[in-house]
C-alpha positions in Angstrom: 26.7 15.8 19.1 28.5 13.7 16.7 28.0 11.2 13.9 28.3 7.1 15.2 28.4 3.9 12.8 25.6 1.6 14.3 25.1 -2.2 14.3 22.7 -3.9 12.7 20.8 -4.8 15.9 21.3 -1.1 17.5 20.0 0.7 14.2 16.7 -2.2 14.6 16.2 -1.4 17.9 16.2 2.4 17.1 13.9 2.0 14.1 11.7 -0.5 15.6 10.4 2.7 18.0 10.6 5.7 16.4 7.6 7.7 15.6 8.6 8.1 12.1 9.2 4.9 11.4 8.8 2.9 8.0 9.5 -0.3 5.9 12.2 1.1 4.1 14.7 2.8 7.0 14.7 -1.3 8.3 17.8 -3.9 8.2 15.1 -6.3 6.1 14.7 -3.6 3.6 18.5 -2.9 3.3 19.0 -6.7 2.4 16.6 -6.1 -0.2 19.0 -4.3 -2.2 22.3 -6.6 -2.3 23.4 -4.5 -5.6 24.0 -1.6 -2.4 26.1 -1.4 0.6 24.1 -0.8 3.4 25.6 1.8 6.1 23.7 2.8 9.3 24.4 5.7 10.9 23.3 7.2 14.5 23.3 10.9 15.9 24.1 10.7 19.5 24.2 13.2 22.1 27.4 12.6 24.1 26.8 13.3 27.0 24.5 11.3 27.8 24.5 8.8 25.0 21.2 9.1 23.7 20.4 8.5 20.0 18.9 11.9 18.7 18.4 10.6 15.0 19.5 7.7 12.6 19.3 6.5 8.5 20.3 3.7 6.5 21.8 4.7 4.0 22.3 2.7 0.5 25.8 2.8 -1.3 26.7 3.0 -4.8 30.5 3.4 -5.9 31.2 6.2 -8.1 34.8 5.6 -8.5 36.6 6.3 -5.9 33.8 8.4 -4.3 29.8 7.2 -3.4 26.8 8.3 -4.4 24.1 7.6 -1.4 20.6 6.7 -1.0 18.0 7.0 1.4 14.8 5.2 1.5 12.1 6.4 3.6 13.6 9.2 4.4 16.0 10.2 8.5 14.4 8.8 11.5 14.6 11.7 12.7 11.8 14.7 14.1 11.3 16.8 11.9 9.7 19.6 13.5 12.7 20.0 15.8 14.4 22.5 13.6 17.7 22.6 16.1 18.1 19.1 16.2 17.2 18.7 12.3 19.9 21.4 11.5 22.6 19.7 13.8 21.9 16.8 12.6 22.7 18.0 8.7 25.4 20.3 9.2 27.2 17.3 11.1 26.2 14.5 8.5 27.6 16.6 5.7 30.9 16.8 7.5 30.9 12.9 8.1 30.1 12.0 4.6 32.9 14.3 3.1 35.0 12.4 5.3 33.6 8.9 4.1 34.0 10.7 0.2 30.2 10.7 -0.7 29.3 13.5 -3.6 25.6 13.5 -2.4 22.7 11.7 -0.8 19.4 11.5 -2.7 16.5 11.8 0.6 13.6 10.1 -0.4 11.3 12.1 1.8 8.5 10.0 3.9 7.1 13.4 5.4 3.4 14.4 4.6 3.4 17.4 2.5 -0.5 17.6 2.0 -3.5 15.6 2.7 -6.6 15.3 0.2 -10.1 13.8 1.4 -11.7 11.8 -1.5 -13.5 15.0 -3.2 -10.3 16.7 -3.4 -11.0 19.2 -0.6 -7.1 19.9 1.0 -7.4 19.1 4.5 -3.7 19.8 5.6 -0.7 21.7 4.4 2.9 21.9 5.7 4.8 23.9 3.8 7.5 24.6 7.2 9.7 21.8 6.1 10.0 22.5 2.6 11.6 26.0 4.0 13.5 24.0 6.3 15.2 21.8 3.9 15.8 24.6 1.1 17.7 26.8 3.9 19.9 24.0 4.9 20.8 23.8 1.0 18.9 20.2 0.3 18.2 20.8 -3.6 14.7 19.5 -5.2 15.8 16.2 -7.2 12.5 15.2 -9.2 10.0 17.6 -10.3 7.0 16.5 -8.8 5.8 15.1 -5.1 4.3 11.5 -5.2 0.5 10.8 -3.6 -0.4 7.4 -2.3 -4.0 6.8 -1.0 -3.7 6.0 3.2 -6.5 5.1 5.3 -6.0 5.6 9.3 -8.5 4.6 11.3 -8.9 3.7 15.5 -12.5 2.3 14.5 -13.7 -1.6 14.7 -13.8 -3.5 11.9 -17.5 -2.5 11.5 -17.5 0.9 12.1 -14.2 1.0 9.7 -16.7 -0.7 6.8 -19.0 1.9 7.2 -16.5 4.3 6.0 -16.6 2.7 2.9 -18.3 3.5 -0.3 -21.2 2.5 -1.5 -19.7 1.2 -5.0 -17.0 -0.6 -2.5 -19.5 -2.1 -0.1 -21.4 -3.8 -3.0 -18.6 -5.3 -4.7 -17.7 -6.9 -1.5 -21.3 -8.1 -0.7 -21.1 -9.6 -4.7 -17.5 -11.4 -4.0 -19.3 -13.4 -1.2 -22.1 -13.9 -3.1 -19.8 -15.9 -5.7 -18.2 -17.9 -3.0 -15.1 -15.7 -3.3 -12.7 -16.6 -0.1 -9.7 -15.2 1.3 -7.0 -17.4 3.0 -3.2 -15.9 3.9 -0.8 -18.9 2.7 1.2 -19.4 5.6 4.1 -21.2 3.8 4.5 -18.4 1.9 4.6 -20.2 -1.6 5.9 -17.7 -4.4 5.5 -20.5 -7.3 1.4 -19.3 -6.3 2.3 -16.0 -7.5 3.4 -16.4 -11.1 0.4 -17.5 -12.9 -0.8 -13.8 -11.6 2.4 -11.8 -12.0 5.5 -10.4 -14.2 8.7 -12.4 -13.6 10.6 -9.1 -12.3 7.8 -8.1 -9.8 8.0 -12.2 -8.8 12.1 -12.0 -8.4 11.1 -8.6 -6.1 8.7 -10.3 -3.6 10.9 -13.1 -3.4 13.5 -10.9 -1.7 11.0 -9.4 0.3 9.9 -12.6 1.3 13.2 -13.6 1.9 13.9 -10.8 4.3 10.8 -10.0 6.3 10.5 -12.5 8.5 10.9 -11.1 11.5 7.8 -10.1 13.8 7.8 -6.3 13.3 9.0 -6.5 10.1 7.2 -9.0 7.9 5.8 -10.2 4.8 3.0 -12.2 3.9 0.7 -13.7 0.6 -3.0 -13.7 0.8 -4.9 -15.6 -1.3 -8.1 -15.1 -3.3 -10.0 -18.4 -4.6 -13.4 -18.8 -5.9 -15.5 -22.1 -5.3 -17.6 -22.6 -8.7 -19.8 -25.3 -6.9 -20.6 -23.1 -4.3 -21.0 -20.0 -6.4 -23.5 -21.9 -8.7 -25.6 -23.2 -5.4 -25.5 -20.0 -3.6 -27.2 -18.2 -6.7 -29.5 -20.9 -7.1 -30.8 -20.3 -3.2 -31.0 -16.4 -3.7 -33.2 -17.5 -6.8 -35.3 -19.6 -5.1 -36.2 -16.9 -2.1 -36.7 -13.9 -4.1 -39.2 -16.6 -6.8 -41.0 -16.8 -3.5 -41.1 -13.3 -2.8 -42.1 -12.7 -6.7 -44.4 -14.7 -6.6 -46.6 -13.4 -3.9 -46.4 -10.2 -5.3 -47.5 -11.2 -8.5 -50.6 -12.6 -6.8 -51.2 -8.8 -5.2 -50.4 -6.9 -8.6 -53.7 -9.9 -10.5 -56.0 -8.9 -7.6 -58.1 -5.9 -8.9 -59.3 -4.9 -5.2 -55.4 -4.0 -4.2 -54.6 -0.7 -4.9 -50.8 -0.7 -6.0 -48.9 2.0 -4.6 -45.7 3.4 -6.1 -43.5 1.8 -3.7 -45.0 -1.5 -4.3 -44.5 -1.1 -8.0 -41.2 -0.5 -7.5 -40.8 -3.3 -5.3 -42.2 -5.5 -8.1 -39.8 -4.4 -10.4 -36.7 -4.6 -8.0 -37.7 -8.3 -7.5 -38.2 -8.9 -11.4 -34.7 -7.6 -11.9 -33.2 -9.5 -9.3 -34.3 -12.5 -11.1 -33.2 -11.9 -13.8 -29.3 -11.4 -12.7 -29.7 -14.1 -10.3 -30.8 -16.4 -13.6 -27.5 -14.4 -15.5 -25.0 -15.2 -12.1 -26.3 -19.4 -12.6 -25.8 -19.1 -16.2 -22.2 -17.3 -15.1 -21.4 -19.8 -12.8 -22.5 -22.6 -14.7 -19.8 -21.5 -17.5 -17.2 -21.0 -14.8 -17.9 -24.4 -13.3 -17.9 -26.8 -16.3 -14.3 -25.1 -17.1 -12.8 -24.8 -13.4 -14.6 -28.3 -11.4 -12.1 -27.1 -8.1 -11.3 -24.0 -6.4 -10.0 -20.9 -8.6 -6.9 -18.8 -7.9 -8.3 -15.6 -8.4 -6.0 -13.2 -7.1 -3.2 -12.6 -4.4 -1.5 -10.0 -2.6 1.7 -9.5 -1.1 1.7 -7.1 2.2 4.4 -5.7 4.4 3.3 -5.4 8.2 5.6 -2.9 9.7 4.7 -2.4 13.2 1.5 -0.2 13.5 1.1 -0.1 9.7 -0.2 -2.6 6.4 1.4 -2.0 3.3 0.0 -3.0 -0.3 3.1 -4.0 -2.0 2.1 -6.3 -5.3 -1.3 -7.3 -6.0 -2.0 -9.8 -9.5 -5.6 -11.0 -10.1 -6.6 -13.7 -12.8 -7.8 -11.7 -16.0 -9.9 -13.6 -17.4 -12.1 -13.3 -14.4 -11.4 -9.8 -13.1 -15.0 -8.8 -12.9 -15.3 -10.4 -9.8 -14.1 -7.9 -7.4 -11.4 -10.5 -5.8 -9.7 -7.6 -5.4 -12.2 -5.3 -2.8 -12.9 -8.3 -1.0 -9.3 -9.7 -0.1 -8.4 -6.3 0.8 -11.4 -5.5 3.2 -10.2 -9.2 4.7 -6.9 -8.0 5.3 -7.7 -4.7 6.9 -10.5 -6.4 9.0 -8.5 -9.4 10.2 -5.2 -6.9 11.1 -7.5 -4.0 12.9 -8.2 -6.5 15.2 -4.7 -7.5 15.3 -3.9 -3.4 16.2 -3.1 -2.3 13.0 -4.5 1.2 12.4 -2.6 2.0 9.4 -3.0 0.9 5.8 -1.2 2.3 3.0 -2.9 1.2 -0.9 0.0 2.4 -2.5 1.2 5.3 -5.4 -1.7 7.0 -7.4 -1.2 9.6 -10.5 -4.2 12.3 -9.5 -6.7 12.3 -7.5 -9.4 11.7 -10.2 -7.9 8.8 -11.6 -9.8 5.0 -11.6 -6.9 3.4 -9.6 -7.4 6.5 -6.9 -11.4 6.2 -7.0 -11.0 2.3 -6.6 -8.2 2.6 -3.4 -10.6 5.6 -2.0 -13.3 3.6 -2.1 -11.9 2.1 1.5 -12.3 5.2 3.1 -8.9 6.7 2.5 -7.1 9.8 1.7 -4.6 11.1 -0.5 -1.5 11.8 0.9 1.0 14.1 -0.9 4.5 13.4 0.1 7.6 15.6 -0.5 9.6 13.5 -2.4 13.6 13.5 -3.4 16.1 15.6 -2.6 19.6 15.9 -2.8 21.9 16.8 0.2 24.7 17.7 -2.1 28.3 16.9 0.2 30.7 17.5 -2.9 29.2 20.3 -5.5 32.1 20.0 -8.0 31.5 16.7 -8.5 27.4 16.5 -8.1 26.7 17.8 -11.6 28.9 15.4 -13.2 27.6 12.4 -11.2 23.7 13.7 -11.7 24.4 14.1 -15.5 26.3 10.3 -15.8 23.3 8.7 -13.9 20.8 10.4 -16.0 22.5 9.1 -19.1 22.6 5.7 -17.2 19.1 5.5 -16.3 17.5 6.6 -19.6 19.6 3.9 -21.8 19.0 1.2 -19.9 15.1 2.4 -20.4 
């Protein structure tokens, strides 16, 4: 077994297939970070020339030695502990040779998994084990949880899995005419009436540098039409004065006895008037302001093979009431489920009871508790002094 320097097109081949593969362990990602130097490495069995394992790994000088880091974690199995621990012990000889002090591991492996209420499904503590007995030391105190839905279901069995809360802001986005278009052309002057300037200079790399079919990024857009929006209210109106109506005419005639469901129904139909009178009031407002279609949110995804990632998301404040948001997200999952996506990742959440982690659960997700950093350390004489200067580094430029 030995260490190799790979090509650009050999370490996309590699990463394209393997079974841990990610976003971040790409070529597109690595040109991402032009403030790095990006160095692929393979782990090859010599005799007979298979790839076993391989990284990128991103470069920052530390004088005359490097500091390296990687994102996403080895494409590598991880539950092959002989391979894992060949793999390390012959890494760490490479990079002394090359004159790194350590490698930070952002760690893509699934440490736990939460369903919505909490309830801890799974728990792997083997490679936590694994990595403190080949000396890889803890570099942040605590994991990081993103909300992940997986799902082999249709489109309409996925919705299902929805919540309730979820499932009625999307029926109430469609209601105000809310629509959902992807924008081709991939226009980032769309973006900045929605979004900070550095998150705009960010997805312009990104945009950039997915392009390629396995490895791509894309803008989808969420407008409302105030015309429609005022004339779709004004028809639900008109049906359920209909429906009122004739029940008004059974609650006058004395020789009807009312039941409790009918009562009920009465009043369900009295209170649908009256936010079907506030939504034409609403859209009335909207419409004397905005006479055209309404930008009303956008997000910018990353398809990496089997899986949808959430990267930036801006909505238009002054109308974020209208669940843009839920319903360009339930577009995007339907439209790439039937593309053979089955894979869609909402992004980082604090705990599992905050708002953001109810509203990305809604979609029938779970939490997923990843490892997170650690430090391979190559050179430990110099580690404590390069940790310390990039701590010092980090918090005054805060």
């Amino acid at each position: 077994m030995k260490i190799i320097e790979l090509t650009e097109t050999q370490f996309k081949n590699y990463s394209a297939l393997h079974s841990s593969r990610n976003y971040f362990q790409t070529v597109e990602f690595a040109k991402t970070k032009p403030n790095y130097e990006s160095l692929f490495l393979g782990f090859i069995n010599e005799e007979n020339s298979t790839l076993m394992a391989a990284t990128l790994i991103l470069i920052k000088p530390f004088g005359k030695f490097k500091i390296g880091y990687i994102p996403g974690g080895f494409l590598i199995d991880y539950e092959n502990e002989e391979l894992f621990r060949n793999f390390t012990t012959i890494l760490k000889e490479e990079l002394k040779k090359r004159k790194f002090i350590y490698l930070t591991l952002n760690n893509n492996s699934i440490y736990k998994i939460f369903a919505k209420n909490g309830e801890l499904l799974y728990f792997d503590t083997n490679t936590i084990k694994l990595l403190d007995e080949l000396g890889y030391t803890k570099s942040e105190k605590n994991t990081h949880k993103k909300v992940v839905l997986e799902t082999e279901k249709t489109p309409e069995e996925t919705y299902k899995m929805f919540n309730q809360n979820t499932k009625k802001n999307i029926k109430v986005a469609l209601r105000r005419s809310i629509s959902i278009y992807q924008d081709k052309s991939n226009n980032i002057d769309i973006l900045t009436s929605l979004l900070p300037a550095s998150s705009i200079e960010k997805i312009k790399k990104y945009l950039a540098s997915f392009t390629t079919k396995n490895n791509k990024a894309e803008i989808y857009l969420a407008k409302l039409n105030p015309e429609q929006y005022i004339n779709n209210y004004r028809f639900l109106l008109k049906e359920e004065e209909l429906k009122n109506d004739k029940l008004n005419s059974i609650m006058q005639n004395i020789n009807i006895k009312k039941s409790i469901s009918f009562i009920r129904k009465k009043m369900l139909s009295d209170q649908l008037i009256t936010t079907y009178n506030n939504e034409i009031i609403k859209a009335t407002n909207i419409y004397s302001k905005y006479s055209k279609e309404i930008l009303m949110g956008a997000i910018v995804i990353i398809k990496n093979n089997r899986e949808i990632y959430f990267l930036e998301e801006g909505y238009n404040k002054e109308l974020a009431s209208f669940y843009s948001s839920h319903l360009i997200k339930w577009e995007i999952i339907k439209k790439h489920l039937e593309s053979g996506y089955k894979i869609f990742n909402f992004g980082k959440i604090s705990t599992i009871n905050s708002s953001t982690a109810n509203f990305k659960l809604g979609f029938g997700g779970r939490v997923y508790e990843y490892l997170g950093n650690y430090d391979l350390i190559i050179n430990k004489w110099l580690y404590r002094i390069a940790k310390l200067i990039t701590i010092i580094k980090s918090n005054s430029s805060k």
